[in-house]
N, C-alpha and C positions, 0 to 999 in steps of 0.2 A: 504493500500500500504506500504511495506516495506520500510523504508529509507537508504540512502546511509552513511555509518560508515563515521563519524567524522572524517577527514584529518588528528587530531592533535592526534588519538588515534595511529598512528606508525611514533610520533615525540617524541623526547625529551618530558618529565614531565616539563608543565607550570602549571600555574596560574589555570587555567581552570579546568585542567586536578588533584589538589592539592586541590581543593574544592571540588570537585565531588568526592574523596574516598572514606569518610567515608558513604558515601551513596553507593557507589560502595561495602565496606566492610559490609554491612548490606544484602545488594545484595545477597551478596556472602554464607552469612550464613544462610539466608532465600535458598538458590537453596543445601546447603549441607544438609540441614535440611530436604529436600525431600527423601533423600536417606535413612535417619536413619528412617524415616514414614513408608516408601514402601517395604510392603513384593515381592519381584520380584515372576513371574511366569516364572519358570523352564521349558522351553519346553524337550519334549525326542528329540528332532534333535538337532546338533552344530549349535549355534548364535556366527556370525563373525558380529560384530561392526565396521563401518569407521564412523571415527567422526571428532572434532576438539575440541582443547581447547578456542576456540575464535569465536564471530560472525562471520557472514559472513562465504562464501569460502573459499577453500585453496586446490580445488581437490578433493573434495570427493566422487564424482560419477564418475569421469574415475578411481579413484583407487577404490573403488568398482565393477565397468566393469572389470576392471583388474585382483582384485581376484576371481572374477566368473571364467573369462578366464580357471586360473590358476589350480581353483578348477577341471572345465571339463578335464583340461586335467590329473588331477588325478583319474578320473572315476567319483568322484560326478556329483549329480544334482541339483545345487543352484538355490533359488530361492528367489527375491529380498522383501525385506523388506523396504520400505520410508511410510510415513504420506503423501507425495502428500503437499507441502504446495501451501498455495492457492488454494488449487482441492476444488471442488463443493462438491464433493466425499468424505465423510470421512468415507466408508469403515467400515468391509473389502471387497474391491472391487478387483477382478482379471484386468489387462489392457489388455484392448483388442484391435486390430486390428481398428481404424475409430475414434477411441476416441479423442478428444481434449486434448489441456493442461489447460482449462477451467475444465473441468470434473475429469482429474485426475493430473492435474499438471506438469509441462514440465519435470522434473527429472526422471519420470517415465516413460514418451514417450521414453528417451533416454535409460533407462532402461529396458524396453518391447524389445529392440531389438536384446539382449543377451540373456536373463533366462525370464524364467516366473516371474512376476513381481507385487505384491499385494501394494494397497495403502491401508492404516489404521491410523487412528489417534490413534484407540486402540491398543497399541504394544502387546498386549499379544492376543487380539481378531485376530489379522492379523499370528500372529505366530501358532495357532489355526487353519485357514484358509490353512497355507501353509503346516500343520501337516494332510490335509487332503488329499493331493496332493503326486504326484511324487515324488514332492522334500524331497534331504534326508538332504542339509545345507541351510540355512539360511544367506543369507548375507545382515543385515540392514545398507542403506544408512542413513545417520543420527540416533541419537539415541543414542549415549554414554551419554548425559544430562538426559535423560530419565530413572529411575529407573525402571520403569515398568515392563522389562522383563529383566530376566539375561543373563551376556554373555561370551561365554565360551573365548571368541578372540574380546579383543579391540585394535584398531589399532586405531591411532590420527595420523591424515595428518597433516603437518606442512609446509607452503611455506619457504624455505629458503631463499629470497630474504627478507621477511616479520618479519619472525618469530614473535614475540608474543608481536610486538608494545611496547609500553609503560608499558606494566608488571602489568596495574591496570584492576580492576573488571568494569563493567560495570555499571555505565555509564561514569566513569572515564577514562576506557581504552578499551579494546576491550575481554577480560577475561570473561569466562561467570559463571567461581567462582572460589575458590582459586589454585594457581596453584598448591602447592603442594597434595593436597587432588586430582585432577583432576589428576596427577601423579601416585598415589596409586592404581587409578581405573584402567589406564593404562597399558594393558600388554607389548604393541611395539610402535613402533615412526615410520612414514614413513616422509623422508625428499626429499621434491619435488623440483629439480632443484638448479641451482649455488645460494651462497650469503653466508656470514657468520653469517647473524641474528638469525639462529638457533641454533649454536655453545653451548650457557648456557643449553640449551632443550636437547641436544643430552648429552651432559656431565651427566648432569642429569640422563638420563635416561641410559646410561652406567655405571655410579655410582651404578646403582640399577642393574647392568646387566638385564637390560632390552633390547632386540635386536633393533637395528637402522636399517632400511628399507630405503636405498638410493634409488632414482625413478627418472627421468625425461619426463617432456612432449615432444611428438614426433607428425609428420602430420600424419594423418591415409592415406593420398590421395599425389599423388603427387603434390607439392608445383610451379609448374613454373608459372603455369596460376597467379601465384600471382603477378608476374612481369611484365604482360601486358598489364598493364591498369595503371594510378594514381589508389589510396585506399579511400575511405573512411571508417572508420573503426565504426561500432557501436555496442552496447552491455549494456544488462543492467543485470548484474552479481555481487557479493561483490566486485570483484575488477576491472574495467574494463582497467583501464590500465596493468593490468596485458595481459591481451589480447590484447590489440596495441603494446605492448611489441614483444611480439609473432608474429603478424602479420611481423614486422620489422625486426625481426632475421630470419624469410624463405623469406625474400626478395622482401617485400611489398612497394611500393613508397607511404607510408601513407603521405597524403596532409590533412587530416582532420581526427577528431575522435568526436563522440557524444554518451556522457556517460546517463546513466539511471541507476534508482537502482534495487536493485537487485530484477528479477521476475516480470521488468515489464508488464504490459499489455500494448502494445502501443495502439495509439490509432490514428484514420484519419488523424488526426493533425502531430502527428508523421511520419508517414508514406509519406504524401504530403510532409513535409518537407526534407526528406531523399532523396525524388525522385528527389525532384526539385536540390538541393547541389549535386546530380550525374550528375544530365541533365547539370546541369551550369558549372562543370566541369570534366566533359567526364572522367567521375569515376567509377570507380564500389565501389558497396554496400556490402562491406563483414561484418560476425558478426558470432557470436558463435551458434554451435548446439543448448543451449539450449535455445537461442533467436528465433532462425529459429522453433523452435517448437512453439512457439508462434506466431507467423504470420497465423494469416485465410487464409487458401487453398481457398480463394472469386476472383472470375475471373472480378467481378463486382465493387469490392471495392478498396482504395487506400491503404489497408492493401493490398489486394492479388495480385495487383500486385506489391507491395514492395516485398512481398515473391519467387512472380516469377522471379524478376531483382537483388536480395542481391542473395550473394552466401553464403555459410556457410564454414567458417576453421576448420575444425574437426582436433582434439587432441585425442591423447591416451597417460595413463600412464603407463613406460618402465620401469621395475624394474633393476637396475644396476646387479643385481646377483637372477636370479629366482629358483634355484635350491635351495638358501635358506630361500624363500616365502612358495615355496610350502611344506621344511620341517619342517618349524614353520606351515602351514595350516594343513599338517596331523596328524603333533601331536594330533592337537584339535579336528581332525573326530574322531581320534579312543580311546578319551576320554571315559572312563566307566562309567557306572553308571546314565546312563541319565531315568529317567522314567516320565516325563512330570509332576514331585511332583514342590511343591513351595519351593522356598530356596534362597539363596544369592547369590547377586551377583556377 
């Protein structure tokens, strides 16, 4: 089970946080060390990377949904690239229509509903898979920490509310190696929603003229039904207040919130528990699509009917200017020279 990031990793540098670097800096040099090992495999199609510099979240699969979008409507035919964590699955497996988020992982359920959609642990064996296929770009959800395969377009989501916490590696801070090397790999920056904690990242990365991708999250549904009811709000994701945040700004009466980490599996106990804090107080159960993908469709169980009585707040990410997404995305289709050789990344 994945754990929920340390509190103190987007506070101020303590005591804690001051012992745990140089452990975090050994981290860091062991995960750069990967890259100089790994000859990357070269697919013949464009590999478009959404990633992050830091554990946890920060949007990476609605802005991936996003650049699919985008892509279609430049004529391509993308098709999704994730590892499925958690999945039973490690692939390369195609998602199919009935599948569970037990089997291939809830980031993929959400992903099967836009582009055809491949889980792989192996990034080069899944890009193989998708080379055999329709698809002519490649857009892997996760994957910029991963050397394995190269990429023509990496994009790093960044929460602007959040930005990059306490600035230390892991397990000191929330950094999953150093930032300026994680930098270098980096072709563009997308910055998600209001806040100034991205402001050093963006500079940064306009220093290097590198392009900054402004975005915000939006409802995909209409929002009133949100106001009908008291809220309870629950989610078990990297940041779940980020989500009750959300909920509050479309105009949710949230009375309670119960957090989980991220990718939980809930479990009967959970589930009773949720139903019962609604019944008690004539609430509704809202939570994230990709929590709602993990609730058993069981007509029999205290999961499935959690499932039947939560409702799900669906979000999409809104590019502030798309005319200049998708002329950073075709630059990189009509890139030369691809012949599915091994080479750098």
């Amino acid at each position: 089970m994945r754990l929920e990031a340390p509190f103190w990793w987007y506070r101020n540098r303590g005591a804690l946080a001051a012992a745990l670097a140089p452990l975090g800096r050994l981290y860091g040099s062991v995960a750069e060390a990967r890259f100089a090992r790994v000859e990357p495999y070269r697919s013949r199609l464009p590999v478009i990377c959404i990633g992050n510099f830091t554990a946890g979240g920060g949007g990476k699969t609605p802005t991936a949904i996003a650049l699919a979008v985008l892509l279609e409507e430049l004529g391509a035919k993308p098709a999704f690239l994730t590892r499925g964590y958690g999945a039973a699955s490690k692939g390369p497996v195609l998602v199919e229509t009935g599948q569970s988020a037990e089997e291939v992982g809830d980031e993929p359920l959400l992903l099967a509903e836009v582009a055809p959609t491949f889980v792989s642990a192996d990034r080069p064996a899944g890009a193989k898979a998708i080379e055999a296929t329709a698809g002519d770009v490649i857009v892997m959800d996760d994957g910029f920490q991963n050397p394995s395969l190269a990429k023509d377009l990496s994009l790093v989501v960044v929460d602007a509310a959040a930005g990059l916490g306490n600035g230390l590696i892991m397990p000191a801070g929330p950094l999953r190696a150093p930032l300026e090397a994680q930098i270098s790999r980096a072709h563009g920056l997308v910055v998600i929603g209001d806040g100034s904690k991205a402001l050093p990242l963006i500079k940064a990365f306009e220093a290097q003229s590198k392009p900054v991708l402004k975005a915000r999250m939006v409802p995909r549904q209409d929002k009133r039904w949100l106001g009908v009811l008291p809220v309870i709000g629950f989610a078990g994701i990297a940041r779940p207040e980020k989500f009750f945040a959300t909920l509050r700004s479309n105009g949710a009466r949230l009375i309670d919130t119960r957090s989980f980490p991220d990718h939980h599996r809930y479990t009967m106990r959970d589930a009773r528990l949720l139903l019962e804090a609604g019944k008690a107080q004539n609430a509704m159960l809202v939570t994230t699509e990709k929590d709602f993908v993990r609730l058993a469709d069981d007509d029999d169980s205290a999961l499935g009917e959690l499932r039947h009585r939560c409702r799900p707040f669906s979000v999409a990410v809104e590019f502030d200017h798309d005319a200049a997404v998708k002329a950073l995305l075709a630059s990189r289709l009509t890139r030369q020279g691809r012949n599915g050789s091994r080479g750098s990344a």
